[in-house]
mmCIF file of the N, C-alpha and C atoms, coordinates in Angstrom:
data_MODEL
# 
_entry.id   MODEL 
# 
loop_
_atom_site.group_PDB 
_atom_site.id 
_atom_site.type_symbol 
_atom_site.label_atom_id 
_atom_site.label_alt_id 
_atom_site.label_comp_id 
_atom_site.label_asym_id 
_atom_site.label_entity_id 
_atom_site.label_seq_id 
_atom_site.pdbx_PDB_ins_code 
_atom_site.Cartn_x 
_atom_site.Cartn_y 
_atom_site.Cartn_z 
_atom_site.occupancy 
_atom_site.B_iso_or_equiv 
_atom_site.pdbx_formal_charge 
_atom_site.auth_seq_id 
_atom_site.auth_comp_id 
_atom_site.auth_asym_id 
_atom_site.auth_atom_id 
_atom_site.pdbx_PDB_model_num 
ATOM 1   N N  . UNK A 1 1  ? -75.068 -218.418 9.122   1.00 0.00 ? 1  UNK A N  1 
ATOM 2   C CA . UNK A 1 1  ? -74.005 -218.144 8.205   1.00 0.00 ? 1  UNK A CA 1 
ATOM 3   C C  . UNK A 1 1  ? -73.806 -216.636 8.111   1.00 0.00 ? 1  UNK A C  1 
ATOM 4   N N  . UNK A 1 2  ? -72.398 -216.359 8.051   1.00 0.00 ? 2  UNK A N  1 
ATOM 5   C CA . UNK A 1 2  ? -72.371 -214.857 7.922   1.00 0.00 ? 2  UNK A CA 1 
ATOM 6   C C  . UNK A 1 2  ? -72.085 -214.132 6.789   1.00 0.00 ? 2  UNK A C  1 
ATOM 7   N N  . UNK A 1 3  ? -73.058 -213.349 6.162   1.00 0.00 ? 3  UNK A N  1 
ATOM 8   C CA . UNK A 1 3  ? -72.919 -212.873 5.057   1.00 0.00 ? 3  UNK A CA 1 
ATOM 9   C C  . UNK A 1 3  ? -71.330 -211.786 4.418   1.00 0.00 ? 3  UNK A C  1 
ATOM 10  N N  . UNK A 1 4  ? -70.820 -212.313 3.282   1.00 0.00 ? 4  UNK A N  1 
ATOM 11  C CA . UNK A 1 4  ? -69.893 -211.443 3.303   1.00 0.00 ? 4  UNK A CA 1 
ATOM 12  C C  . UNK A 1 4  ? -69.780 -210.547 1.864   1.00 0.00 ? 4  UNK A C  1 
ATOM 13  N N  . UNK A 1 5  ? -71.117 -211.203 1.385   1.00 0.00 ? 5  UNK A N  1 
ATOM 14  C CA . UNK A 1 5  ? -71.681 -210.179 0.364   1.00 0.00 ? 5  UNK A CA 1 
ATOM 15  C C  . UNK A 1 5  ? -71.168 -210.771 -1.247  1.00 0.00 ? 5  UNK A C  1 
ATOM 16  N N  . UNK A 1 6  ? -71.397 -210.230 -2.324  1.00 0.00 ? 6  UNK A N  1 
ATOM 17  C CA . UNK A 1 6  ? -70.853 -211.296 -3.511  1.00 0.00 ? 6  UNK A CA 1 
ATOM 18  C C  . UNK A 1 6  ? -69.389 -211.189 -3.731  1.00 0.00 ? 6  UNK A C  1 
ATOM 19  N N  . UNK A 1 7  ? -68.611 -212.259 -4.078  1.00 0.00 ? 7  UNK A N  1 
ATOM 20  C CA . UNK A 1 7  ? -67.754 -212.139 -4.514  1.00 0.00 ? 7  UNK A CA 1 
ATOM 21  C C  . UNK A 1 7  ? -67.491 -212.798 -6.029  1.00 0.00 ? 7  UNK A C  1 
ATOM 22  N N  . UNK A 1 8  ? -66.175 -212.300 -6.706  1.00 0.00 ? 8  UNK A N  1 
ATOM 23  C CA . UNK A 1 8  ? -66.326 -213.026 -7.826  1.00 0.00 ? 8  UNK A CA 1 
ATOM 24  C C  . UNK A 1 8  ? -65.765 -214.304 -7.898  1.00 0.00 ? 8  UNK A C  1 
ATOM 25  N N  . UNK A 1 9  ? -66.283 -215.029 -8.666  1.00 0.00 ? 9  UNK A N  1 
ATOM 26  C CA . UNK A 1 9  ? -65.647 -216.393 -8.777  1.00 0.00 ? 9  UNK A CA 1 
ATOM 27  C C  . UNK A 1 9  ? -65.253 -216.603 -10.416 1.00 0.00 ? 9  UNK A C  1 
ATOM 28  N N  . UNK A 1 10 ? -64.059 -216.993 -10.400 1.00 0.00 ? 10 UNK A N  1 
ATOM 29  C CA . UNK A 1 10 ? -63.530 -217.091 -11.938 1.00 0.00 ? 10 UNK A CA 1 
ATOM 30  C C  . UNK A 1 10 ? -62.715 -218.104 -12.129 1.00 0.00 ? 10 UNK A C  1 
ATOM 31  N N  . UNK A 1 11 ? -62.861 -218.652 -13.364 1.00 0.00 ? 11 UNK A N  1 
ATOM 32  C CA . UNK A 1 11 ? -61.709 -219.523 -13.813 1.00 0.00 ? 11 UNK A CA 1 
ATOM 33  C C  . UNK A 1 11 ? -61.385 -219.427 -14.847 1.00 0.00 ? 11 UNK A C  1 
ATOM 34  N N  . UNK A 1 12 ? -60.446 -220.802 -15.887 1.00 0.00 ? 12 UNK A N  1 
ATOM 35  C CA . UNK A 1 12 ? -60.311 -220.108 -16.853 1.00 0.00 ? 12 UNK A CA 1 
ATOM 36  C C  . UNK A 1 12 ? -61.500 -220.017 -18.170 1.00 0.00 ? 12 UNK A C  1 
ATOM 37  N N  . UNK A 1 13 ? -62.498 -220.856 -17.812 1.00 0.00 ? 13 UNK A N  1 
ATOM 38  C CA . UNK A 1 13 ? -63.623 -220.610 -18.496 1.00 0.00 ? 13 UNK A CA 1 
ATOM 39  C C  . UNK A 1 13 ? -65.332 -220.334 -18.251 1.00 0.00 ? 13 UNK A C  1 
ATOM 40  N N  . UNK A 1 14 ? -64.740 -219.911 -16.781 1.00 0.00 ? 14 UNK A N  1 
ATOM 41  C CA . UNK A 1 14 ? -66.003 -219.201 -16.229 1.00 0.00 ? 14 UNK A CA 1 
ATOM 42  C C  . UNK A 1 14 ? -65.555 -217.766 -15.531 1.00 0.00 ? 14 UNK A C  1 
ATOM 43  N N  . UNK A 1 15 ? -66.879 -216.901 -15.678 1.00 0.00 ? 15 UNK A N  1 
ATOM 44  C CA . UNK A 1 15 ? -66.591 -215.857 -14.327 1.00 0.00 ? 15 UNK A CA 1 
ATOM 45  C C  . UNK A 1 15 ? -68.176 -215.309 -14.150 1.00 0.00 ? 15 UNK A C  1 
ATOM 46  N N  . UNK A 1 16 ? -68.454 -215.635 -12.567 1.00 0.00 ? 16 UNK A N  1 
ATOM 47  C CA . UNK A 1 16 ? -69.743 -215.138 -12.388 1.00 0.00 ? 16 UNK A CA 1 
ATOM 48  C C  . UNK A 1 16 ? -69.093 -214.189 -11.100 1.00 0.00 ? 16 UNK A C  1 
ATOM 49  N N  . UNK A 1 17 ? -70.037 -213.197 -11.342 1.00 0.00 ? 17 UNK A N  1 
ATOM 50  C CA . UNK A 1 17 ? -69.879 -211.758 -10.913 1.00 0.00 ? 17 UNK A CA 1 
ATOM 51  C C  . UNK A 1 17 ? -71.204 -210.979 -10.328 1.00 0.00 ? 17 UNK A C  1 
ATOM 52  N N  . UNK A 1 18 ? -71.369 -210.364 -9.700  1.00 0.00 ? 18 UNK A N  1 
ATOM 53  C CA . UNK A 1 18 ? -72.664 -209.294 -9.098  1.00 0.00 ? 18 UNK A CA 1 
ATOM 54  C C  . UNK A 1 18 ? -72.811 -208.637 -10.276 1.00 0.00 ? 18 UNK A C  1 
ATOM 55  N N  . UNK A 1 19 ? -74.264 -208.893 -10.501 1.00 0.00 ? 19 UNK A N  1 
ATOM 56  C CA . UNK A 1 19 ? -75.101 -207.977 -11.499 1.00 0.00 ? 19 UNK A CA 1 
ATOM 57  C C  . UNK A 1 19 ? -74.288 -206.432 -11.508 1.00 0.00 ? 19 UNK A C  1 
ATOM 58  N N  . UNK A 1 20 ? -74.295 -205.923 -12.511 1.00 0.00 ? 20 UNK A N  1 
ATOM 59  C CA . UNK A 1 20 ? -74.355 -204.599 -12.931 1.00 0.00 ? 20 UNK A CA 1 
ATOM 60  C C  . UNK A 1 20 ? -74.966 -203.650 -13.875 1.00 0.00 ? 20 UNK A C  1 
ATOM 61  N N  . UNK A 1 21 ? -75.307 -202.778 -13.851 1.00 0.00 ? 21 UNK A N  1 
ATOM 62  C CA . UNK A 1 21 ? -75.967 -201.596 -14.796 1.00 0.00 ? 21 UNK A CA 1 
ATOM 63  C C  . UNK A 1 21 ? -75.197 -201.761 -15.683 1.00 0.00 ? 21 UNK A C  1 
ATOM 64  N N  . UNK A 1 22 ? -73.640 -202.157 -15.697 1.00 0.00 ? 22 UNK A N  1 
ATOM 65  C CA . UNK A 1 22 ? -73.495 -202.414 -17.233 1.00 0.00 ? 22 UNK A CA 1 
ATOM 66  C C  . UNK A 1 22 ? -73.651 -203.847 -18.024 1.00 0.00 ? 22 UNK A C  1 
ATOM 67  N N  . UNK A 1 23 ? -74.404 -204.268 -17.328 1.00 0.00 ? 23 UNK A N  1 
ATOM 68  C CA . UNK A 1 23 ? -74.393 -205.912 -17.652 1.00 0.00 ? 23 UNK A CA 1 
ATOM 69  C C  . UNK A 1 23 ? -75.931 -205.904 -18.496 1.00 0.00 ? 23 UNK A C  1 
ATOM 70  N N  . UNK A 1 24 ? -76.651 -204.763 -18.087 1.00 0.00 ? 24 UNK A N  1 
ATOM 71  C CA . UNK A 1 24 ? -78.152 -204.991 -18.616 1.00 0.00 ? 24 UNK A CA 1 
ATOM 72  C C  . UNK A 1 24 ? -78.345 -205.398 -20.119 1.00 0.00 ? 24 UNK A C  1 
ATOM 73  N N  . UNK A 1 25 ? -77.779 -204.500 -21.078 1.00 0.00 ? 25 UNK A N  1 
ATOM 74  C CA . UNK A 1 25 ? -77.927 -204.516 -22.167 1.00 0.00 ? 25 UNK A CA 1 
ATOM 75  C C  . UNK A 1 25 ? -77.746 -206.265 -22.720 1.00 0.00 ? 25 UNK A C  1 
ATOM 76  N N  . UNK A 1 26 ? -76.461 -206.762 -22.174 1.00 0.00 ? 26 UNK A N  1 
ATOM 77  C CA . UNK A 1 26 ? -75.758 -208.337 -22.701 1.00 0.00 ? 26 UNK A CA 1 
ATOM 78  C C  . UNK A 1 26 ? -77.009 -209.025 -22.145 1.00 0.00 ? 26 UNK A C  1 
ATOM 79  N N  . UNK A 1 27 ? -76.953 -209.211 -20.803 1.00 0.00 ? 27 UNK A N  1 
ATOM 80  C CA . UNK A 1 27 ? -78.135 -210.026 -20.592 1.00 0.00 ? 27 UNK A CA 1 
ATOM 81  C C  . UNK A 1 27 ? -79.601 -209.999 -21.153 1.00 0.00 ? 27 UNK A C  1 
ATOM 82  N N  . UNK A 1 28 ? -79.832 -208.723 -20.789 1.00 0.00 ? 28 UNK A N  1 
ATOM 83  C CA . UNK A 1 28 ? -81.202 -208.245 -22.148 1.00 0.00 ? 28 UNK A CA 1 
ATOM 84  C C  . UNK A 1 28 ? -81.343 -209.775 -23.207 1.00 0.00 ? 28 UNK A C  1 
ATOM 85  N N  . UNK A 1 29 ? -80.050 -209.276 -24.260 1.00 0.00 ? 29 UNK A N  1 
ATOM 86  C CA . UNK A 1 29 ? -79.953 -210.164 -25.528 1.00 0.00 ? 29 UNK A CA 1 
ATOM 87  C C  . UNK A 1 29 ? -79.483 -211.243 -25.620 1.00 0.00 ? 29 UNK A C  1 
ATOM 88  N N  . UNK A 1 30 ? -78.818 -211.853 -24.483 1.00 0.00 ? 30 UNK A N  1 
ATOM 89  C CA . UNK A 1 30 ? -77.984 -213.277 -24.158 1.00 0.00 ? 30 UNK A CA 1 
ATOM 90  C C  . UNK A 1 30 ? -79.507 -213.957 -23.554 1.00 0.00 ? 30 UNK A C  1 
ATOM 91  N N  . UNK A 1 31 ? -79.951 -213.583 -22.789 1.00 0.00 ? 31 UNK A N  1 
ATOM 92  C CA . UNK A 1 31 ? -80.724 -214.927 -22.129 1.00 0.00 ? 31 UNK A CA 1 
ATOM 93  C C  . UNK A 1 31 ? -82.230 -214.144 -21.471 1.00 0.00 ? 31 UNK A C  1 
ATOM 94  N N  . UNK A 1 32 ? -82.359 -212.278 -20.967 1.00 0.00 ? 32 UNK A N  1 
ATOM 95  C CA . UNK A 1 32 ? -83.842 -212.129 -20.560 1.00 0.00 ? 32 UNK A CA 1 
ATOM 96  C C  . UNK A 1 32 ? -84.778 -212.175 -21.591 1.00 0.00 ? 32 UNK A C  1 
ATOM 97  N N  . UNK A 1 33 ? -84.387 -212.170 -23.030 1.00 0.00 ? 33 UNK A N  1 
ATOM 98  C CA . UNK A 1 33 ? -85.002 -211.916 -23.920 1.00 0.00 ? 33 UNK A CA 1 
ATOM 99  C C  . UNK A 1 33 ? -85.202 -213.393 -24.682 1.00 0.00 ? 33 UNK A C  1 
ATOM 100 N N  . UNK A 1 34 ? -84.948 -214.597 -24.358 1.00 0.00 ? 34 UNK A N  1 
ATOM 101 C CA . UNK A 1 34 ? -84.768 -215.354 -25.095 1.00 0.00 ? 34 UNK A CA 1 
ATOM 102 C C  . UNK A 1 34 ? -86.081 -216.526 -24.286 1.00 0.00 ? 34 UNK A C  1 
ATOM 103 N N  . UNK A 1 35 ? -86.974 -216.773 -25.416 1.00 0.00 ? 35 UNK A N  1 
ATOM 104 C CA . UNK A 1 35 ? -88.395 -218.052 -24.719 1.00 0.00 ? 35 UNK A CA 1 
ATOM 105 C C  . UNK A 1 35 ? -87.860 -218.863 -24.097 1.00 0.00 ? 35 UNK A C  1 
ATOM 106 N N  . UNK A 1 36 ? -86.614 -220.177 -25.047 1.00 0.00 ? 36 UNK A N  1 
ATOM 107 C CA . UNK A 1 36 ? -86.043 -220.690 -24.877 1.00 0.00 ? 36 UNK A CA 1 
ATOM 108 C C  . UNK A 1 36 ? -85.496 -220.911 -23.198 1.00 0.00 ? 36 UNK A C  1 
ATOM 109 N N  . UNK A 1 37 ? -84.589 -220.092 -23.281 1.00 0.00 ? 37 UNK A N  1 
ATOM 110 C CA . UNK A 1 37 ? -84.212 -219.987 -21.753 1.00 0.00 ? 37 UNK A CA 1 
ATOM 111 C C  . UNK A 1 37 ? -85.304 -219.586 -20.235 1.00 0.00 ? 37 UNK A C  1 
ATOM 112 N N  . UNK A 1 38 ? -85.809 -218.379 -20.548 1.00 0.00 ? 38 UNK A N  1 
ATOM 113 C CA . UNK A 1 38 ? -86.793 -217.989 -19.827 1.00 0.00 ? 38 UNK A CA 1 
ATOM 114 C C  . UNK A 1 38 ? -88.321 -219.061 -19.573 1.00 0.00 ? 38 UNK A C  1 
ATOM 115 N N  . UNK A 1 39 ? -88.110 -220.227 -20.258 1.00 0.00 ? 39 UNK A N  1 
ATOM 116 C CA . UNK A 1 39 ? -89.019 -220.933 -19.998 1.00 0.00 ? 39 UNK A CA 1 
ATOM 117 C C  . UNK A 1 39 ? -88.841 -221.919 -18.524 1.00 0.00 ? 39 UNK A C  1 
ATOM 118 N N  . UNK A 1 40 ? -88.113 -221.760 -17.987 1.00 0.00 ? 40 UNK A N  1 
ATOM 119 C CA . UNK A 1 40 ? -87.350 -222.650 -17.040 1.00 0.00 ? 40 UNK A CA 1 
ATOM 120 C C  . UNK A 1 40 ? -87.141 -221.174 -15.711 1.00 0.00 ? 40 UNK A C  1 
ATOM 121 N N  . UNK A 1 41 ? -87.818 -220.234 -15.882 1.00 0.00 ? 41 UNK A N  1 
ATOM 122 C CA . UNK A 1 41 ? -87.619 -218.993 -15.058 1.00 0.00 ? 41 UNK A CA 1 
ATOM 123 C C  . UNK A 1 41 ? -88.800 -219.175 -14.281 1.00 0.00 ? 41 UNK A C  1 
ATOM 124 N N  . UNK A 1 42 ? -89.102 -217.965 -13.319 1.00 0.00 ? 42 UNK A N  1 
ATOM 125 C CA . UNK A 1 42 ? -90.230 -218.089 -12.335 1.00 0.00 ? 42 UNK A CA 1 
ATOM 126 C C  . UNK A 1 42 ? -90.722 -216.720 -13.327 1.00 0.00 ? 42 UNK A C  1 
ATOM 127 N N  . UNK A 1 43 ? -90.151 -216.229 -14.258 1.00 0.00 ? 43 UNK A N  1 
ATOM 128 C CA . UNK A 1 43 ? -90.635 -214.710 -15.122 1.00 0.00 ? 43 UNK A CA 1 
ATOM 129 C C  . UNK A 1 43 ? -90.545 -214.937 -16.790 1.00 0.00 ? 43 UNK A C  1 
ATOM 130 N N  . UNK A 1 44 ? -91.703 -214.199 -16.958 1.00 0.00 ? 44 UNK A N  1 
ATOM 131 C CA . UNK A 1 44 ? -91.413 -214.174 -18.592 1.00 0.00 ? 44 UNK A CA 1 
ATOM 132 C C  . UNK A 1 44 ? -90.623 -213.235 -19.043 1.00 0.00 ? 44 UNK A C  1 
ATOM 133 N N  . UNK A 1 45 ? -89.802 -213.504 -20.371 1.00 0.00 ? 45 UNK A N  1 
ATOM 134 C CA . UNK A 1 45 ? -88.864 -213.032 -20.933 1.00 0.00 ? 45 UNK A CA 1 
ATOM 135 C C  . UNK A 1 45 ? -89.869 -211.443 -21.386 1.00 0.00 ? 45 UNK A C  1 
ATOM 136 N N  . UNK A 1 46 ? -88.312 -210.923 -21.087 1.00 0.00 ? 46 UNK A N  1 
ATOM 137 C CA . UNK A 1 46 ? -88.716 -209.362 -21.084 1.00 0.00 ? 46 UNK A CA 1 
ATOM 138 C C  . UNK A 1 46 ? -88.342 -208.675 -22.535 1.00 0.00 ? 46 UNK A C  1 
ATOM 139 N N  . UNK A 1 47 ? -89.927 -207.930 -22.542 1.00 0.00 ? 47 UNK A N  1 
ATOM 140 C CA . UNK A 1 47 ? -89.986 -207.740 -23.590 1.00 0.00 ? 47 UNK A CA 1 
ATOM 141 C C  . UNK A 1 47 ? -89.132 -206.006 -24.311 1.00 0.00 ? 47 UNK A C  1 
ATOM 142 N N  . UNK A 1 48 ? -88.064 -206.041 -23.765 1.00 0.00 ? 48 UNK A N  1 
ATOM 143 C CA . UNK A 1 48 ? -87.446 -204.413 -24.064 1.00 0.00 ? 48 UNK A CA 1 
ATOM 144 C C  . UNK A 1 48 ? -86.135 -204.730 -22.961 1.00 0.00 ? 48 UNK A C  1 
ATOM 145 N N  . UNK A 1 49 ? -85.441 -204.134 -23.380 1.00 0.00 ? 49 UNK A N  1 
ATOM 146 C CA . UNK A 1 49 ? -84.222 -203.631 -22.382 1.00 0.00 ? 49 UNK A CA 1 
ATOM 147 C C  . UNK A 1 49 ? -84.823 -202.971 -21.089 1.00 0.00 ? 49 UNK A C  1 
ATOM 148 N N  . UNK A 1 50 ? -85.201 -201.871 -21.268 1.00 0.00 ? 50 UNK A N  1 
ATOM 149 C CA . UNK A 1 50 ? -85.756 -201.124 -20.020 1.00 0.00 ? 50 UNK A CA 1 
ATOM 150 C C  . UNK A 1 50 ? -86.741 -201.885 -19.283 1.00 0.00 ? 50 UNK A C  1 
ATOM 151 N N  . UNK A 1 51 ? -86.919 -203.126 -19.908 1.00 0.00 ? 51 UNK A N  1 
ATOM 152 C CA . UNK A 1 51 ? -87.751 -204.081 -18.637 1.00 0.00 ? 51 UNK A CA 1 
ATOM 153 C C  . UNK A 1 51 ? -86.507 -204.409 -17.700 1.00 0.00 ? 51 UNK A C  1 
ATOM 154 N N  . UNK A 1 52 ? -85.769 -205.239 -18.757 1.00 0.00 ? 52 UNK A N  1 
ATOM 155 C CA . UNK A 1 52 ? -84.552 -205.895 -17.517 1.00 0.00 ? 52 UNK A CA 1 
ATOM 156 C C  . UNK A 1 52 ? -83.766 -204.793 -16.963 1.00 0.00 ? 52 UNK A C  1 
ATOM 157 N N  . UNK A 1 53 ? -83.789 -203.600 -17.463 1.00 0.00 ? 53 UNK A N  1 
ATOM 158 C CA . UNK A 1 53 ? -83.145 -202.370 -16.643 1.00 0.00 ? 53 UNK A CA 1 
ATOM 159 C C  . UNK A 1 53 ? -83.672 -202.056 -15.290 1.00 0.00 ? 53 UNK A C  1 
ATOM 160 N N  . UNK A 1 54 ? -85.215 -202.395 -15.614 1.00 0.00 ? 54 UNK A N  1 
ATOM 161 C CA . UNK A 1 54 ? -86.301 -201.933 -14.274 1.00 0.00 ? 54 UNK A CA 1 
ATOM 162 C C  . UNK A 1 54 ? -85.649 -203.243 -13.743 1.00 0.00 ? 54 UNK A C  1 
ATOM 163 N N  . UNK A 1 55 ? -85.614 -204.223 -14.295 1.00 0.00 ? 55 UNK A N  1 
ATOM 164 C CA . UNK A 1 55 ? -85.602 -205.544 -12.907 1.00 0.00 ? 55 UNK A CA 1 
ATOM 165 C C  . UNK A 1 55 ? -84.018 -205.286 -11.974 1.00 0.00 ? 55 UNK A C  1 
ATOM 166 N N  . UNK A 1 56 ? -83.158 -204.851 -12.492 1.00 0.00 ? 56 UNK A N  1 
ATOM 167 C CA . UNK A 1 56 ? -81.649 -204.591 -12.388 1.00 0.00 ? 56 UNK A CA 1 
ATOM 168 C C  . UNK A 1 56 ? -81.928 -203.916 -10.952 1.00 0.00 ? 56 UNK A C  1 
ATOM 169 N N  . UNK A 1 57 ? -82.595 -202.557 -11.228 1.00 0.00 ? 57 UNK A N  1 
ATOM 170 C CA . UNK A 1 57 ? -82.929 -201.366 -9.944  1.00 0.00 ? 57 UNK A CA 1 
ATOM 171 C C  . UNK A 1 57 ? -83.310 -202.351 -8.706  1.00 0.00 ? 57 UNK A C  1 
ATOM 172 N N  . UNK A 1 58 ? -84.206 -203.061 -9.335  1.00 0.00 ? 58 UNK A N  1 
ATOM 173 C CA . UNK A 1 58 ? -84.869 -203.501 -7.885  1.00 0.00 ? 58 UNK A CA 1 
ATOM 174 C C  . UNK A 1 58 ? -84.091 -204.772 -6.851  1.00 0.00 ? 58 UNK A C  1 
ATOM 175 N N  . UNK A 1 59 ? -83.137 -205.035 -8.067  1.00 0.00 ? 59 UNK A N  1 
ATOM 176 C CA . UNK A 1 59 ? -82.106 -206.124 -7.414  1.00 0.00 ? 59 UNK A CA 1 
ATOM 177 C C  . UNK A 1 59 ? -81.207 -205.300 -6.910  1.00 0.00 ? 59 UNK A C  1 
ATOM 178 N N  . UNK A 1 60 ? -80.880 -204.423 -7.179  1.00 0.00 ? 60 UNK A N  1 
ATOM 179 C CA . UNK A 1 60 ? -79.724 -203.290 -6.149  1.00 0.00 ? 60 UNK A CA 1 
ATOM 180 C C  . UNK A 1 60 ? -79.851 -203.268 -4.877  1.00 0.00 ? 60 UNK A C  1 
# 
């Protein structure tokens, strides 16, 4: 398969998009930070912003 890298996909009540540095903070408080959700992850919920900031870098 040939890669053509992310694109966005949207409708009228979805839109998933490539991570961004400005996305850290929402996600932080929407779902890396939350037991609940993160229990169903291969990672535990992060405990600070600048965790999921560090994880952000390394997904770049």
């Amino acid at each position: 398969m040939k890669s053509v890298g992310t694109k966005n996909i949207e409708t009228n009540r979805l839109l998933l998009k490539k991570l961004t540095k400005e996305d850290v903070s929402v996600a932080y408080y929407n779902w890396c930070n939350s037991e609940s959700v993160t229990k169903y992850l291969l990672w535990k919920r992060h405990g600070s912003v600048e965790v999921t900031k560090k994880q952000y870098e390394k997904w770049e």
